[in-house]
ROMI-596781 format. One record per residue (C-alpha): x, y, z; residue in three letters. Coordinates in Angstrom, 1 decimal. Layout:
<rs>
<r xx="X" yy="Y" zz="Z" type="ALA"/>
...
</rs>
This chain:
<rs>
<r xx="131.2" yy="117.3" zz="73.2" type="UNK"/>
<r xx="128.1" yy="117.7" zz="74.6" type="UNK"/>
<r xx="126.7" yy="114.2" zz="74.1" type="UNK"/>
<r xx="129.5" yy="112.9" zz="75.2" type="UNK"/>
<r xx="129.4" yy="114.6" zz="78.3" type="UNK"/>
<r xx="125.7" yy="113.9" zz="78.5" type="UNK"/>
<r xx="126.1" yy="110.2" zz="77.5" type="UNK"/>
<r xx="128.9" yy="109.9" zz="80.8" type="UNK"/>
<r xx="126.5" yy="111.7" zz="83.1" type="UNK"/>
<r xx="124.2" yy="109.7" zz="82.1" type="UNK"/>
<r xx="126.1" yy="106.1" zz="82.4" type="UNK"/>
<r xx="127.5" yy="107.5" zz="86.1" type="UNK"/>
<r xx="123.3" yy="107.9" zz="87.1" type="UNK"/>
<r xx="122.8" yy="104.0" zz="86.1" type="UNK"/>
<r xx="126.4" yy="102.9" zz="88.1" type="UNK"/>
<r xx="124.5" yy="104.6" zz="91.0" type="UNK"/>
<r xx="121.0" yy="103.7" zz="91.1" type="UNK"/>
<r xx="122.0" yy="99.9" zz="90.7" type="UNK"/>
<r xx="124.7" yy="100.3" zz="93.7" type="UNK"/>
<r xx="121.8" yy="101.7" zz="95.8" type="UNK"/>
<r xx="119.6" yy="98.8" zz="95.0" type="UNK"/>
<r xx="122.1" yy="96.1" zz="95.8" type="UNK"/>
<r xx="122.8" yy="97.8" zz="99.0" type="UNK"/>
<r xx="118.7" yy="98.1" zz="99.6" type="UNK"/>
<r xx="118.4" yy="94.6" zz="99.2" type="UNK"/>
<r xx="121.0" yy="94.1" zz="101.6" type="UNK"/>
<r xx="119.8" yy="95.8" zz="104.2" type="UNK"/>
<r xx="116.2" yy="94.7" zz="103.9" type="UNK"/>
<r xx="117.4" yy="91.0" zz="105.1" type="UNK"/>
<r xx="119.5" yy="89.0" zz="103.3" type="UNK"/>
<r xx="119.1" yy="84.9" zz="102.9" type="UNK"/>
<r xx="121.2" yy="84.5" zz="105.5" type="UNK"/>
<r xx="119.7" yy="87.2" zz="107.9" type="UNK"/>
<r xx="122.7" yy="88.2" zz="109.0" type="UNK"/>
<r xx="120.9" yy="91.6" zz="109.2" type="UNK"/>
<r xx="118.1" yy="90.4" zz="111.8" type="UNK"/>
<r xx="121.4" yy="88.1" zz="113.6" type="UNK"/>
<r xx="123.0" yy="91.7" zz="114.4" type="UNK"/>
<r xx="119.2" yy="93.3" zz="115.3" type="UNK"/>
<r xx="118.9" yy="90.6" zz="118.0" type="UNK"/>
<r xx="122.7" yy="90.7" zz="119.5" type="UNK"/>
<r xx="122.7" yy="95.0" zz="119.8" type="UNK"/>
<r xx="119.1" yy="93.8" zz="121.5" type="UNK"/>
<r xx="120.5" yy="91.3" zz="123.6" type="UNK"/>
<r xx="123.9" yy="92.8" zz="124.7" type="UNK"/>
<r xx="122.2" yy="97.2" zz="125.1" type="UNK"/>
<r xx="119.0" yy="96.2" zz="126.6" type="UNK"/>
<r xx="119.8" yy="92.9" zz="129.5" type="UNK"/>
<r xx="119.9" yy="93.6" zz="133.0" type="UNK"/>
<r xx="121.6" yy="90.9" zz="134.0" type="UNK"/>
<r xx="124.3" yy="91.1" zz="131.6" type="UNK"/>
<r xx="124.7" yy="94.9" zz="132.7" type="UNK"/>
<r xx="124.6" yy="93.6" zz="136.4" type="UNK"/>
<r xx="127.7" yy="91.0" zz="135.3" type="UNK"/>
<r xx="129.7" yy="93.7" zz="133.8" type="UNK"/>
<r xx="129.6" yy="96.3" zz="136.7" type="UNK"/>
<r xx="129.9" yy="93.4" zz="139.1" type="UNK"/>
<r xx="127.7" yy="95.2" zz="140.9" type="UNK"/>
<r xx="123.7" yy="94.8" zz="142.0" type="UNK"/>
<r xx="122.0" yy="97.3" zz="143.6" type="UNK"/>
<r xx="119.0" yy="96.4" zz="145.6" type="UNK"/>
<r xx="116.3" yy="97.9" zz="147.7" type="UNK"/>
<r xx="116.0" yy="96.5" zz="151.5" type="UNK"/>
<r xx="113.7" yy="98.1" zz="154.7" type="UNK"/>
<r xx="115.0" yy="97.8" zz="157.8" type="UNK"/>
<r xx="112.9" yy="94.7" zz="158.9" type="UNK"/>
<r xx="115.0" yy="92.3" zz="161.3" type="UNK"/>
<r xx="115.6" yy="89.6" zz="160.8" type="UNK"/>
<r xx="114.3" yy="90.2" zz="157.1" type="UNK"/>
<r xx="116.7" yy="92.8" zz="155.5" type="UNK"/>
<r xx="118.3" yy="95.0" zz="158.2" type="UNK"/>
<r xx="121.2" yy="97.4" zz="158.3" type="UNK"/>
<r xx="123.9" yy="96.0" zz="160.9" type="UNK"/>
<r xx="125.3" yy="97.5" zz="163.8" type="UNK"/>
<r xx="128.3" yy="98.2" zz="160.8" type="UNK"/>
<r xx="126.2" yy="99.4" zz="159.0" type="UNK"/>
<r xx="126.3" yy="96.7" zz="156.4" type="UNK"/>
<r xx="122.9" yy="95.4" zz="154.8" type="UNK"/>
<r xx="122.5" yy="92.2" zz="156.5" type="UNK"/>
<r xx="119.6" yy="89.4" zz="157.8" type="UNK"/>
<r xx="117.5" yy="86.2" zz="155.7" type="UNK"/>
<r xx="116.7" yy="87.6" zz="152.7" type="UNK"/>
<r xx="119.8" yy="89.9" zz="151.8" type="UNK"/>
<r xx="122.2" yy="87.3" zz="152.4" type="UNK"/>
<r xx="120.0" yy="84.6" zz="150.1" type="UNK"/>
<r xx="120.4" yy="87.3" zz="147.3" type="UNK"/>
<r xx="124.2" yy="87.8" zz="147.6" type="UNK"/>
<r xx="124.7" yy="84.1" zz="147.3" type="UNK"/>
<r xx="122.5" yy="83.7" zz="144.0" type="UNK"/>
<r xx="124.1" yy="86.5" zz="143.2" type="UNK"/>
<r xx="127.5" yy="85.3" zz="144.2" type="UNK"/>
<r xx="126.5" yy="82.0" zz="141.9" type="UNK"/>
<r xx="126.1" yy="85.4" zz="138.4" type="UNK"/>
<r xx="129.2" yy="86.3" zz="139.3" type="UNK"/>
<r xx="128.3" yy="89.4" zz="140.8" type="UNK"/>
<r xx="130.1" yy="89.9" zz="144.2" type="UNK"/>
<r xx="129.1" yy="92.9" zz="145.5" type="UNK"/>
<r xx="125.9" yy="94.2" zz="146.9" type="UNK"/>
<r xx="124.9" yy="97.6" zz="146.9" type="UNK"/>
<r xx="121.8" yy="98.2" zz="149.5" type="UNK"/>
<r xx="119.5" yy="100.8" zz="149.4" type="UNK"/>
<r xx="117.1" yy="101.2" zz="152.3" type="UNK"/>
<r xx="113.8" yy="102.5" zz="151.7" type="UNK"/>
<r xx="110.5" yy="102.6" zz="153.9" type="UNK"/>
<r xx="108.8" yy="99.1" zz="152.8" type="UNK"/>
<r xx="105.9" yy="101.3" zz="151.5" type="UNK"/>
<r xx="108.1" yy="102.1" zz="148.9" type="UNK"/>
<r xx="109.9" yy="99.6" zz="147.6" type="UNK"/>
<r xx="107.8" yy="98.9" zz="144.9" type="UNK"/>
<r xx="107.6" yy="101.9" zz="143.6" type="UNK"/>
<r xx="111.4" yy="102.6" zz="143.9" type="UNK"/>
<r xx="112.2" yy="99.7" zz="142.0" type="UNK"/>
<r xx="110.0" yy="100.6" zz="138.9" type="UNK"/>
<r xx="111.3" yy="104.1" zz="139.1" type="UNK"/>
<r xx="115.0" yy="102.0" zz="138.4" type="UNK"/>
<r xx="116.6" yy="103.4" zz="141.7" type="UNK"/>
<r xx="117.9" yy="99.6" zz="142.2" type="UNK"/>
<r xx="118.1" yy="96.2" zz="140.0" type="UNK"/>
<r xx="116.1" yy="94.1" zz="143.1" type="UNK"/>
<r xx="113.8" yy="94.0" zz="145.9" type="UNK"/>
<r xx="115.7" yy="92.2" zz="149.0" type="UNK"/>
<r xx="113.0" yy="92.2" zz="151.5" type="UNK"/>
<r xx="111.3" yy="89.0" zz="151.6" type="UNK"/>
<r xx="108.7" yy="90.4" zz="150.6" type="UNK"/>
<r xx="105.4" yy="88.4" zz="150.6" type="UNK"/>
<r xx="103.9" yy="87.5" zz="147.2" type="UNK"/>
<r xx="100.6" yy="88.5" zz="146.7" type="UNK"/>
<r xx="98.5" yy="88.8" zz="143.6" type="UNK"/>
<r xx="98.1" yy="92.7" zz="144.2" type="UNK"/>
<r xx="101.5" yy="92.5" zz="144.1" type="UNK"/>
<r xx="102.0" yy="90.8" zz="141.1" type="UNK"/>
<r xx="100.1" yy="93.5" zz="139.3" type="UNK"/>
<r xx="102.8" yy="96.3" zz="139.9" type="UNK"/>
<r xx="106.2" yy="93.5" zz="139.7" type="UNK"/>
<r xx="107.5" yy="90.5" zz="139.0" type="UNK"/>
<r xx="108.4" yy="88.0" zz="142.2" type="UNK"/>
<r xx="110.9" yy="85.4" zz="142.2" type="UNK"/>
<r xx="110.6" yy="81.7" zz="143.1" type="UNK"/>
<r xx="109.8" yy="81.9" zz="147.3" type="UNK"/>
<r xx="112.6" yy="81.6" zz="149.5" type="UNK"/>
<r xx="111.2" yy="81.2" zz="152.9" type="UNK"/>
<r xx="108.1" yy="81.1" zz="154.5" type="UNK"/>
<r xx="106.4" yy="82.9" zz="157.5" type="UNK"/>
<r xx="103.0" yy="83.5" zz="159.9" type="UNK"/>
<r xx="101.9" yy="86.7" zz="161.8" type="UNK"/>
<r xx="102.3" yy="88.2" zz="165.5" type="UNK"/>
<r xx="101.1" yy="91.0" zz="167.5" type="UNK"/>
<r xx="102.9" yy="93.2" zz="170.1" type="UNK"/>
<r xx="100.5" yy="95.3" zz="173.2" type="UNK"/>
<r xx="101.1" yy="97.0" zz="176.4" type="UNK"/>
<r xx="102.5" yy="94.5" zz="179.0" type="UNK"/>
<r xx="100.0" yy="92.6" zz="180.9" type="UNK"/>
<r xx="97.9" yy="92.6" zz="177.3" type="UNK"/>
<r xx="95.3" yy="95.1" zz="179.2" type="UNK"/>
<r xx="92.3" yy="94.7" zz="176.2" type="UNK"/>
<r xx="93.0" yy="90.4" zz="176.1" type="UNK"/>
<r xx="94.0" yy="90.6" zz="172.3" type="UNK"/>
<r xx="94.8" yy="87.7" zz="170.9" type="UNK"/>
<r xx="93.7" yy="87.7" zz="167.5" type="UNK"/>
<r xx="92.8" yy="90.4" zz="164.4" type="UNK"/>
<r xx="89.3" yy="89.4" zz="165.4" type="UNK"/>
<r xx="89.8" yy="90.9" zz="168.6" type="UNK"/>
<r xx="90.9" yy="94.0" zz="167.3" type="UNK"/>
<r xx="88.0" yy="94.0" zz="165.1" type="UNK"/>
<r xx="85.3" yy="93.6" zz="168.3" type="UNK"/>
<r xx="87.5" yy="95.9" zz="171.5" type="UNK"/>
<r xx="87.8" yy="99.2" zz="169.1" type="UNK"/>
<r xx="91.4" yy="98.7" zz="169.5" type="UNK"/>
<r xx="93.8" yy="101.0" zz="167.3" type="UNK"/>
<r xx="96.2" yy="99.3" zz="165.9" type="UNK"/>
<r xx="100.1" yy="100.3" zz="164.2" type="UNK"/>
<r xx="100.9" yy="99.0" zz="161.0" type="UNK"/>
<r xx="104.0" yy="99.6" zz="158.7" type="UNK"/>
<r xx="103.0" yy="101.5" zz="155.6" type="UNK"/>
<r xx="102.9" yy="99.0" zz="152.5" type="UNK"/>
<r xx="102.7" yy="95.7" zz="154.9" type="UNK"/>
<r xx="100.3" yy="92.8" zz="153.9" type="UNK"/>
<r xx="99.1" yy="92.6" zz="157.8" type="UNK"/>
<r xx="96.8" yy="96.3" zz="156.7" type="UNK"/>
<r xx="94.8" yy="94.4" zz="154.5" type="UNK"/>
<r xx="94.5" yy="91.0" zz="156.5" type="UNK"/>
<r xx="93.3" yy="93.2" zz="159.6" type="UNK"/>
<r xx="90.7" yy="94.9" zz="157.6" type="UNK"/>
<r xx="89.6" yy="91.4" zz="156.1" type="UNK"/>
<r xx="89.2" yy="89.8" zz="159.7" type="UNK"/>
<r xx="87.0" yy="93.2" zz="160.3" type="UNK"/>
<r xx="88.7" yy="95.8" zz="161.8" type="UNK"/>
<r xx="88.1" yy="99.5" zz="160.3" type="UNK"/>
<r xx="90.1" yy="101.8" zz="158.5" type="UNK"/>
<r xx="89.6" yy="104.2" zz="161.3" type="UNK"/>
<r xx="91.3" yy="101.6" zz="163.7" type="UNK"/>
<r xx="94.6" yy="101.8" zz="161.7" type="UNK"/>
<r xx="97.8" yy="104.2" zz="162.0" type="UNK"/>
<r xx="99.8" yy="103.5" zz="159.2" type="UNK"/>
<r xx="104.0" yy="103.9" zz="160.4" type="UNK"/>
<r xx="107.2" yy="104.3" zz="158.7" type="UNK"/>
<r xx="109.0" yy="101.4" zz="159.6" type="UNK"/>
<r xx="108.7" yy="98.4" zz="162.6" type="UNK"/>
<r xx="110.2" yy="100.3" zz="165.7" type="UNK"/>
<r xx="107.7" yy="103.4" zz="165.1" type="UNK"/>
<r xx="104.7" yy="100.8" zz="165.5" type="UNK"/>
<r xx="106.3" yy="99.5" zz="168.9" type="UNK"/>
<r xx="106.9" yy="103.0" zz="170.0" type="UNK"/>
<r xx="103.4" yy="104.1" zz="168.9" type="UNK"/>
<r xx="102.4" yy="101.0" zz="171.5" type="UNK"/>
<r xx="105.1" yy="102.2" zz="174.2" type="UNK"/>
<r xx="103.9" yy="105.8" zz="173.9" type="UNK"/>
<r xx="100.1" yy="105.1" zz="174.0" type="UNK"/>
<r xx="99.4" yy="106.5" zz="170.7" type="UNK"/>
<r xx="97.9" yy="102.6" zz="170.0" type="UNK"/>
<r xx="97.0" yy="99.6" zz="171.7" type="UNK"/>
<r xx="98.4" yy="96.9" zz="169.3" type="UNK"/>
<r xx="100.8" yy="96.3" zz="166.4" type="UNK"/>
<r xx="100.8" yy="94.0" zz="164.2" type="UNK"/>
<r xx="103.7" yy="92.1" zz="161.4" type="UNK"/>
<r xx="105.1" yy="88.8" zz="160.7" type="UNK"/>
<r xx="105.7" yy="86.7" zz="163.9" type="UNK"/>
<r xx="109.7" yy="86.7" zz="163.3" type="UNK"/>
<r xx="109.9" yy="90.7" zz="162.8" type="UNK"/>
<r xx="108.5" yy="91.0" zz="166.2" type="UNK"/>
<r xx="110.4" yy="88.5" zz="167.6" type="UNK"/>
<r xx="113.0" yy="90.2" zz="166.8" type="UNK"/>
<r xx="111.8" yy="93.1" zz="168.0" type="UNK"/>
<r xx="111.1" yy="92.7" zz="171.3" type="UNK"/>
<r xx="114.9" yy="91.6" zz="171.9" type="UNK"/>
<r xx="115.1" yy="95.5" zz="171.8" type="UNK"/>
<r xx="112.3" yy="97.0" zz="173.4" type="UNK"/>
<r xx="111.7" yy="98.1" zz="176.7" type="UNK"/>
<r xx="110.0" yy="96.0" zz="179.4" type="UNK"/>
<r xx="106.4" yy="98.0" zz="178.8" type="UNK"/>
<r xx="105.3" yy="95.7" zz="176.1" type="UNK"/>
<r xx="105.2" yy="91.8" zz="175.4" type="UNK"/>
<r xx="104.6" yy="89.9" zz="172.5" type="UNK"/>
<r xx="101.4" yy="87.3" zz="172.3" type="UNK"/>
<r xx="102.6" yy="83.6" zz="172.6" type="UNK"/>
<r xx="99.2" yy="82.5" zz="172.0" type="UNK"/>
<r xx="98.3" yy="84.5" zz="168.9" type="UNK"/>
<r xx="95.6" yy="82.8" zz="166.7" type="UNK"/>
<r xx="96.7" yy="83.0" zz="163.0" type="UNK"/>
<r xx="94.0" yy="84.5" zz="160.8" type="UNK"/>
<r xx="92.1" yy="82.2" zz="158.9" type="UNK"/>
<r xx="92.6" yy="84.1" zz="155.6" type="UNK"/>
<r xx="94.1" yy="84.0" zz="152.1" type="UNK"/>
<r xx="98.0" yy="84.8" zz="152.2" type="UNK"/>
<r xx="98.6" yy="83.8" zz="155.6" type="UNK"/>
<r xx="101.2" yy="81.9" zz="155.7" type="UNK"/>
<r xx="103.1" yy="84.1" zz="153.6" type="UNK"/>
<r xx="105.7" yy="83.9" zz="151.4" type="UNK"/>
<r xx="108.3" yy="85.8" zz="151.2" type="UNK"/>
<r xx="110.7" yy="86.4" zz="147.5" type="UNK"/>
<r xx="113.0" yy="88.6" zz="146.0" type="UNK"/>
<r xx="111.1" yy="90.9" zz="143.7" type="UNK"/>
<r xx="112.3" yy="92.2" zz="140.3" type="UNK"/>
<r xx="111.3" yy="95.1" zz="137.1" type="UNK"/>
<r xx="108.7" yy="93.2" zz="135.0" type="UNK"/>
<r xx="110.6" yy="94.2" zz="131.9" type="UNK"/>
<r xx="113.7" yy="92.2" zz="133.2" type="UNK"/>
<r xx="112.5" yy="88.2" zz="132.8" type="UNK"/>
<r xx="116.1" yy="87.0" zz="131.9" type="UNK"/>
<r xx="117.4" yy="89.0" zz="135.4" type="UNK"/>
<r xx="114.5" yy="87.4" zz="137.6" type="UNK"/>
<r xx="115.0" yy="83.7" zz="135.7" type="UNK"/>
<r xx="118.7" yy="83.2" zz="136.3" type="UNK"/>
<r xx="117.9" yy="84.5" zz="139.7" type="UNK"/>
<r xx="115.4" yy="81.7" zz="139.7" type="UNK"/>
<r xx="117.5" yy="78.6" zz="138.2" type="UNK"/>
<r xx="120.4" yy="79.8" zz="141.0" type="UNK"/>
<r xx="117.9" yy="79.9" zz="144.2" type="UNK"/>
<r xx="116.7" yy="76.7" zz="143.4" type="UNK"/>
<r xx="120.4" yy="74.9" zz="143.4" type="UNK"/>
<r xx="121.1" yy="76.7" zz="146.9" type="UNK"/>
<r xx="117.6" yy="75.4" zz="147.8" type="UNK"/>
<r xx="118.7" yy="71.8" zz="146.9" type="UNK"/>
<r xx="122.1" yy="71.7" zz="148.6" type="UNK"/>
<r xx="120.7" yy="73.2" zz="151.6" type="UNK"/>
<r xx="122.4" yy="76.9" zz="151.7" type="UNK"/>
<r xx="119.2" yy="78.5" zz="152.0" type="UNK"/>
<r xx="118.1" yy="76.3" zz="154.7" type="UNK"/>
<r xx="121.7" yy="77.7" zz="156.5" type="UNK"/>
<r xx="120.9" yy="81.0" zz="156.0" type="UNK"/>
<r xx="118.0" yy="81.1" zz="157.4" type="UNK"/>
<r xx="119.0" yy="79.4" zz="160.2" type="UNK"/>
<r xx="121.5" yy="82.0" zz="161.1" type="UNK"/>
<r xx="118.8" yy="84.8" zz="161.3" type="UNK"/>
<r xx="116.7" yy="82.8" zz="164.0" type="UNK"/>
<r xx="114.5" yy="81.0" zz="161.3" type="UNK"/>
<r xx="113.4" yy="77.6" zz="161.6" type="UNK"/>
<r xx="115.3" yy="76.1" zz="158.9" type="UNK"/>
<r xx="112.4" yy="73.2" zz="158.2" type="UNK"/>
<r xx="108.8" yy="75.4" zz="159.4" type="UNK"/>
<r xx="110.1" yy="78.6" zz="157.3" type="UNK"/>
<r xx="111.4" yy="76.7" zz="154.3" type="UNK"/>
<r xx="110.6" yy="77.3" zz="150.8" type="UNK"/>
<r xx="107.4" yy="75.2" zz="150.3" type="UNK"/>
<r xx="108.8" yy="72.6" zz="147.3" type="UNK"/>
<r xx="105.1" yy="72.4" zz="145.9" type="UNK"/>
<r xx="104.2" yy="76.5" zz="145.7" type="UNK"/>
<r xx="104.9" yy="78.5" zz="143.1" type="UNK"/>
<r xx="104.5" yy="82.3" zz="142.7" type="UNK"/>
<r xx="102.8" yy="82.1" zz="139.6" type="UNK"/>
<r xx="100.4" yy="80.2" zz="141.7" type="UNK"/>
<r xx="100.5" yy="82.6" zz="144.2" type="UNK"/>
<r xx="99.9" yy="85.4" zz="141.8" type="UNK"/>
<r xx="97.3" yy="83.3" zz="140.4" type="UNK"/>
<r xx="95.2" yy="83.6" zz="143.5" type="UNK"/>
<r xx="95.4" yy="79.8" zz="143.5" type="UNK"/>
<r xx="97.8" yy="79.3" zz="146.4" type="UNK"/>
<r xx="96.5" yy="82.7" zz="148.2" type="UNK"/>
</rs>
């Protein structure tokens, strides 16, 4: 009785091991890898921005208030150039709605790598420092610099230069290209007050507190539409002769999410070609040929340091 027991036992062990080497075989890949097929779909469907952005229906993305660039409305509602440009590629995903997040520009970067939105809706310039910390869309638009001072320009300041040689102290917005292309055309750290956003460096100017600010010729512009009477934007302000000016400004997106920031891509370029982008910018006081999307620039050359 006991053999016979033993002998069962014993065939029962063999049925087992040989069912857990078929299925070991199976699961190490089999000829038809269905195994590494499923691998790359759970990868494809649990890990892709985009297709997480075209489910919710919903893209969130960070914006400072920079008119005509990315601005809340008088509504309320996130508005201006580059905003709008990213609805409509976003409009062509099939994602309708767009959830704005305003943030000082300083920190949009940083916000977007800490995953507090899916884009960066600033037209912000490419640059290769830039480049280091994010990945940059294709350039939608195009843009020079500008300077704002007391009225009646009391220190004659009509280029970086000039800042450089009177002393002058100049406000810039925290995290703004124009920092480092005053400090390249010579003017010292100690001649900088770094602000929050675009109307504290016009009020640092109204108040006294500096002589000169400083951003992209259309944020000033815009500006000065605002302001009071006791300071006037330079008409005959000489553009630096340095690497990254003119700029150009792009959406900005996570470095881990290529497939988001190439649809993006492919999209831009068909609004590019049937001349929505040209409309758009346009309707936020852009000249729709002189702050085009350069056809021959890329940002990887850009980030290259070839086009910069």
């Amino acid at each position: 009785m006991k053999k016979l027991l033993a002998a069962s036992i014993f065939g029962i062990l063999i049925l087992f091991l040989a069912a857990c080497g078929g299925g070991s075989d199976d699961s190490s890949g089999s000829d038809d890898g269905s195994s590494g097929d499923s691998g790359s779909e759970s990868e494809s469907s649990g890990d892709s921005k985009l297709a997480e952005i075209q489910e919710s229906g919903t893209v969130t993305v960070g914006f400072a208030n920079e008119e005509p660039y990315g601005y809340q409305g008088e509504d309320g509602e996130l508005t201006g150039a580059s905003p709008e440009i990213t609805k409509a590629v976003f409009a062509e995903l099939g994602v309708d709605n767009m959830d704005g997040q305003l943030a000082d520009f300083g920190q949009l970067i940083p916000g977007l790598n800490a995953g507090n939105y899916d884009v960066v809706t600033a037209a912000m310039a490419i640059n290769p420092d830039r480049c280091e910390n994010a990945d940059f869309g294709e350039p939608e638009m195009t843009y020079g610099e500008g300077i704002v001072v007391p009225e009646g320009n009391p220190m004659d300041i009509h280029s970086y230069s000039d800042i450089a040689e009177s002393g002058a102290n100049v406000s810039i917005m925290s995290g703004a290209t124009e920092i480092g292309y005053a400090q390249e055309m010579g003017v010292s750290e100690d001649q900088i007050q770094e602000a929050a956003d675009i109307p504290s460096t016009i009020s640092a100017v109204q108040s006294g507190r500096a002589d000169v600010t400083t951003a992209t010729e259309m944020t000033l512009r815009m500006a000065m539409e605002t302001a009071s009477g006791d300071v006037e934007f330079v008409e005959d302000f000489e553009q630096p002769d340095i690497e990254g000016v003119p700029s150009y400004g792009a959406a900005v997106f996570h470095q881990d999410n290529d497939e988001l920031r190439e649809a993006y891509n492919e999209e831009l370029q068909k609004l590019i070609d049937d001349g929505t982008v040209a409309e758009i910018l346009e309707n936020n006081g852009f000249d729709p040929e002189s702050n085009a999307p350069p056809e021959d620039i890329t940002t990887e050359q850009i980030c290259s340091g070839e086009e910069y």
